[in-house]
N, C-alpha and C positions, 0 to 999 in steps of 0.2 A: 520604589517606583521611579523610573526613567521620565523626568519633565521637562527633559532639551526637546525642542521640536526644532531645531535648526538644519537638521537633515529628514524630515517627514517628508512624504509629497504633500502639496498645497491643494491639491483637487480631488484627494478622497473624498468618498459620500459620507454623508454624518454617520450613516450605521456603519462604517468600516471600523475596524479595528486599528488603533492607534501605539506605536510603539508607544512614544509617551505617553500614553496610558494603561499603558501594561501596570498589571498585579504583581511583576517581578521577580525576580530569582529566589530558590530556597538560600542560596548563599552569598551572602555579599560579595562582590569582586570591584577590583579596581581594573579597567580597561585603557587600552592604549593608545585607543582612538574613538572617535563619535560615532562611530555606525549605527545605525537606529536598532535595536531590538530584536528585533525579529528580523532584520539581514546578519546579523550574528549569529542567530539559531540557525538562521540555513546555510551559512558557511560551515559553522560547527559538526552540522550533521554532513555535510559533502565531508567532511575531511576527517569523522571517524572509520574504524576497520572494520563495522557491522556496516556500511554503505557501501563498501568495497567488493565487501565479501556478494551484496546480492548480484554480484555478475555473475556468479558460479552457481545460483539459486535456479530451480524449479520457477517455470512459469507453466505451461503446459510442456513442455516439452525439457527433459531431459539435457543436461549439458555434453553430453558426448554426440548427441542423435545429430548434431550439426553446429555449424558456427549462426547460421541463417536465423533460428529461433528466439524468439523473446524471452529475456530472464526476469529475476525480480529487476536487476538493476533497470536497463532497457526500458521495464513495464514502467518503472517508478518516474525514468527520467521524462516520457509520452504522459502520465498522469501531471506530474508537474507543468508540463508545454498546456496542455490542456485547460487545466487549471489556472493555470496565469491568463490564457486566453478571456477565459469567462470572468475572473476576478476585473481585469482593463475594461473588458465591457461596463462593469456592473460599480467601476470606479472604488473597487476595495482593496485591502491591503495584498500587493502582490508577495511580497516577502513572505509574510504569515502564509498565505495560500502556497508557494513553494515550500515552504520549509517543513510545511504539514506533508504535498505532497512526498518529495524526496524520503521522510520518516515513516509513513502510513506501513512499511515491510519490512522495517529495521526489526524484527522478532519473528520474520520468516521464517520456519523450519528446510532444513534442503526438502527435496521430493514436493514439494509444493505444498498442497492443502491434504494428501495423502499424510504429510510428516506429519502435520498439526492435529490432525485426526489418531495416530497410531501415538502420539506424545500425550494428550488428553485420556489416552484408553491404560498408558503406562501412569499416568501421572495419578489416578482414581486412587483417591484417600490422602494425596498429598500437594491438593490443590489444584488437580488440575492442571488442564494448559490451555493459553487462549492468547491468539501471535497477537491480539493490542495488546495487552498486558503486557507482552514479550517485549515489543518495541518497547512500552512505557519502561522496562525493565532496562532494557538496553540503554537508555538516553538518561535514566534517572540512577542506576547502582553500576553494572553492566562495562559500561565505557571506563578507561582508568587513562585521564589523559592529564588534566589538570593536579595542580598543587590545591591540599585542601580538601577537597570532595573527589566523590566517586561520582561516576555518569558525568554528561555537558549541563548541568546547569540550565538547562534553558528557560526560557520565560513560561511564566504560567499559561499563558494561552496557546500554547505550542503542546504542552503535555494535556492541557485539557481536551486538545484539537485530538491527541492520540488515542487517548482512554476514552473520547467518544466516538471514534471512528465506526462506521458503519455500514453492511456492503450486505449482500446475499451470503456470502462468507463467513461473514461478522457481525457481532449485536455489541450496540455499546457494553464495553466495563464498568458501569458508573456507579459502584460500590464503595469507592473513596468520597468519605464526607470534604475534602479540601475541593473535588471538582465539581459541588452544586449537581449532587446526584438527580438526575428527572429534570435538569433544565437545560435546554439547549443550546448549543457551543453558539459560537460566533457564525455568522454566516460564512466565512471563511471555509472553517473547517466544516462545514454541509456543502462546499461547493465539494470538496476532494472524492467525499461518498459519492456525487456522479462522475466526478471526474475518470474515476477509479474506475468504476462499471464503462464510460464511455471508451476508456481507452482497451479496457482488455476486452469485449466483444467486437471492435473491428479490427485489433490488433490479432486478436483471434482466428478472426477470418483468413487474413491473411497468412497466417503460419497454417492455418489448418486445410489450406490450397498448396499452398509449398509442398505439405507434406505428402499429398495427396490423401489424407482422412477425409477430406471433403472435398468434392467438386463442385464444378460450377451449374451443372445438371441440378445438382441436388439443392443448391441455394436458390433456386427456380422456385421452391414452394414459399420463400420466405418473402414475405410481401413486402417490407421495407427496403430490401438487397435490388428487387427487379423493378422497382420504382427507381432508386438513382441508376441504378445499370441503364437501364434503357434512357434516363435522361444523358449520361454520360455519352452514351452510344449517338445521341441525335447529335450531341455539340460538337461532336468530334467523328463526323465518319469514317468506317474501314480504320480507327483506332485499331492497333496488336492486342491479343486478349491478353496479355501480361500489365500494359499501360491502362488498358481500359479496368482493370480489376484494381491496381493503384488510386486510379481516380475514382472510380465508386467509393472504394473507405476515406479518399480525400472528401469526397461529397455529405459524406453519410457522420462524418466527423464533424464539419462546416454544420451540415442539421440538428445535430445535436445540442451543439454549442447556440447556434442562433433561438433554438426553442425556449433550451434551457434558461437562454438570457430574458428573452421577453416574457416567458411565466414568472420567471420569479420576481422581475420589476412589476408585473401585475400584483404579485404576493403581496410585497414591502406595501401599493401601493395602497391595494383592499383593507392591509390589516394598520395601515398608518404609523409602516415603521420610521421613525426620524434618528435613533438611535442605538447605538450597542444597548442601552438600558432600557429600551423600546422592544427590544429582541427576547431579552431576557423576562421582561416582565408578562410579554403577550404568552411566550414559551410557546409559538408554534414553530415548524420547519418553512423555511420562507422557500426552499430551496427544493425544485421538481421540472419535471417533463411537464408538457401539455398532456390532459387524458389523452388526444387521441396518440399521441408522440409513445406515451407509455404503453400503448396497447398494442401499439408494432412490435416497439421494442422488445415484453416480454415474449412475443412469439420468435423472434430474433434468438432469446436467450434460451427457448426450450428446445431451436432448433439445433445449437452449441452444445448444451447438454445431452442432446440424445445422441449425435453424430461425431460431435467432435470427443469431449471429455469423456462418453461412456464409450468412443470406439474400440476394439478390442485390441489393437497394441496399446493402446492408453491404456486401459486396465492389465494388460501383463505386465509392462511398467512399475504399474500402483500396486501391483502385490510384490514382485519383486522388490520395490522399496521398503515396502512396510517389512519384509525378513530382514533386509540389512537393517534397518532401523531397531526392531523391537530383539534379534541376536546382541546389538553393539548396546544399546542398553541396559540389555541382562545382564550381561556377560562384565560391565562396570560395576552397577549393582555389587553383584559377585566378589568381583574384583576392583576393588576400586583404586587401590593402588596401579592402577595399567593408566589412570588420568594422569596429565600435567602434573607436580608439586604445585602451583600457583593453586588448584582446584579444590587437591584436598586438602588447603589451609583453610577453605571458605566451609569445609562442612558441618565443622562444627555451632559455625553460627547460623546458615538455614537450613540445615539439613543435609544429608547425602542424594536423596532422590535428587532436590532441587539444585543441586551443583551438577548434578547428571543431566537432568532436564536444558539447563543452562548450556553445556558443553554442547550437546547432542541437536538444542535448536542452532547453536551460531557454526556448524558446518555447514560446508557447502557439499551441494551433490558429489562432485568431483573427492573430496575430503571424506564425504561417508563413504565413498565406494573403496579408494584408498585404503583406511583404514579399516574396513572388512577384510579388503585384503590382507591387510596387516597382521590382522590376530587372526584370522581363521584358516587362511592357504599356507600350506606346512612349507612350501620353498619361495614362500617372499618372504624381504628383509624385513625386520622389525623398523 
C-alpha cells in the first residue's frame, strides 16, 4: 500500500478514493518518481498498444466510412473529459476517474458491439466473451511491457473500476472473489457508467447528423433534443443550423453533468456517506440522473436505437462484419499456424480458442478487413 501523501490533492471529499490508500499492485515495483497511484495507472494505460489501437475501433461507424466519425479512442478520450468534469464537481479522485475512463474499451472488439456479440457466439463452451473482462484481460496478462510481469500492474482499484464496469452494453464481471463480488466499486468508477452513456448518446447525435441516418426533422419527437434546441435558438438568434446543433449537444452535455452532480450529492447526502468504508458498507449506487432526467433520457436512447444503430446501412455493416469476423476465426481455428509464432506459444497454456479470441478482439477494424483480404482474395499479398 502507497502511504506518501505528499503528492495527493488536499481538498478531496472523505468518500474519494485515495492513492495512499490504495490496496496496491499484484507485484511489487520500485518506481522512479512520486506520482501518486492512480496518475501512474492513467499514464500506463495512455501509453499501452491496446489504447492506441482503439482509434482504428468501431464506435458506430465504421473506420473507412470517414475521418469525421467517432472511434473507441475519441469515444474513450470525451468519456474521460466528462468524467473528470463530474469527479471536480463532486471533489473526487480525478486520476482514478480518468484512468478508469481511458481503460473502460481496452477489450473492445473491431466492428463495435457487433464483434463482441459474434466472439461471445464463437467463444460458447470456451468461456465466452465479455469486452470488461477483455479490458481486465488486456491491463492484467495482455499487455507485455514491463520487466517481471505480464499486463501494467495497475492498482487494485483501477481493475476493480474495470471488472465492475457497467452500461446498457455491459453487466458487471464480478465473479472474481479478489474484487468483493456484489459490493459496489468506488464512486469513481459509477461516475464512468454515466459518463460513458452521457458521452456516447450525444456524441451520437452528432455523427448520426453528419451522416445523415438522422435528421433534424426526426429529432423533433425527441423531447429532451427540442427543449435545449429551442433554448439554444432563443440565446443566440438566426444561429447557422451546423452551430446551432453544436451547441445543443454543448447544452444537453452541460445538463447532464449539472443533474447528475446535484443527485448524487443528494445520494451521499440521504444515505450519510462520509467515506470510501461508508460506500462500501451501505452497498448502494450513490451515483444517478434525477427520475425526471432519466426519463427523457431513456426516450433519447430508444430514439438512437430505433433510427440510428438499427438504420439499415448500420445493419449491412453489422452483417457484413460479423462474416469477416466469424470466416477469420474459423479459418484460425483450422489453421492455426496462419497466427503470429508469439500466439501459438501461448496455446498451450489457455487454450487455442482463447489465444484466437485474444488475437481476434485486439484488431482493429482497418486490421480485420486487411487481413480478410489477406487470406481470402487469391491476388492480394500475403
Amino acid at each position: 500500500m502507497n502511504r506518501d501523501t505528499s503528492m495527493e490533492r488536499p481538498d478531496l471529499a472523505d468518500y474519494a478514493a485515495r492513492s495512499s490508500q490504495s490496496r496496491g499492485r499484484k507485484y511489487p515495483e520500485v518506481h522512479r518518481d512520486d506520482r501518486p497511484a492512480f496518475e501512474r495507472d492513467r499514464d500506463r494505460i495512455i501509453h499501452c498498444a491496446a489504447f492506441r489501437r482503439l482509434e482504428y475501433k468501431t464506435q458506430v461507424f465504421v473506420n473507412h466510412e470517414g475521418d469525421y466519425y467517432r472511434t473507441r479512442l475519441t469515444h474513450s478520450l470525451e468519456v474521460a473529459q466528462i468524467g473528470k468534469a463530474i469527479a471536480r464537481r463532486l471533489k473526487l479522485n480525478e486520476e482514478l476517474t480518468e484512468a478508469l475512463a481511458l481503460a473502460h474499451d481496452l477489450g473492445h472488439t473491431p466492428f463495435g458491439h457487433t464483434g463482441e456479440e459474434v466472439l461471445n457466439r464463437l467463444m460458447d463452451g470456451h468461456g465466452g466473451f465479455e469486452h470488461n473482462l477483455q479490458s481486465f484481460r488486456v491491463v492484467d496478462e495482455l499487455e507485455e511491457r514491463y520487466p517481471g510481469f505480464n499486463g501494467l500492474n495497475l492498482s487494485w482499484e483501477v481493475r476493480e473500476g474495470i471488472i465492475k464496469h457497467s452500461s446498457p452494453y455491459d453487466r458487471p464481471a464480478e465473479s472474481m472473489a479478489e474484487f468483493l463480488p456484489g459490493v459496489v466499486p468506488t464512486i469513481e468508477a459509477q461516475i464512468i457508467n454515466f459518463a460513458d452513456e452521457i458521452a456516447y448518446n450525444n456524441h451520437d447525435i452528432d455523427d448520426g447528423l453528419k451522416s445523415g441516418y438522422i435528421t433534424p426533422a426526426q429529432l423533433e419527437q425527441v423531447e429532451l433534443w427540442n427543449v435545449m434546441f429551442e433554448g439554444v435558438g432563443r440565446e443566440y438568434p438566426g444561429l447557422d443550423a451546423e452551430r446551432r446543433k453544436h451547441q445543443t449537444i454543448s447544452a444537453l452535455i452541460g445538463l447532464f453533468i449539472t443533474d447528475l452532480t446535484a443527485t448524487t450529492l443528494e445520494n451521499l447526502l440521504q444515505s450519510k456517506i462520509r467515506s470510501l468504508e461508508d460506500l462500501r458498507r451501505i452497498n448502494k449506487q450513490m451515483v444517478s440522473f434525477s427520475p425526471e432526467l432519466s426519463r427523457k433520457n431513456r426516450a433519447l436512447k430508444r430514439f438512437l436505437l430505433e433510427n440510428l444503430y438499427h438504420h439499415y446501412k448500420v445493419e449491412r455493416m453489422r452483417v457484413k462484419a460479423e462474416r469477416y469476423l466469424i470466416q477469420l476465426f474459423e479459418t484460425y481455428v483450422k489453421h492455426p499456424t496462419l497466427l503470429p509464432r508469439k500466439y501459438l506459444k501461448k496455446m498451450e497454456s489457455v487454450g487455442r480458442e482463447r489465444v484466437i479470441c485474444d488475437y481476434v478482439a485486439g484488431m482493429t477494424d482497418r486490421f480485420a478487413l486487411d487481413e480478410f483480404k489477406r487470406l481470402f482474395e487469391p491476388y492480394e499479398r500475403v
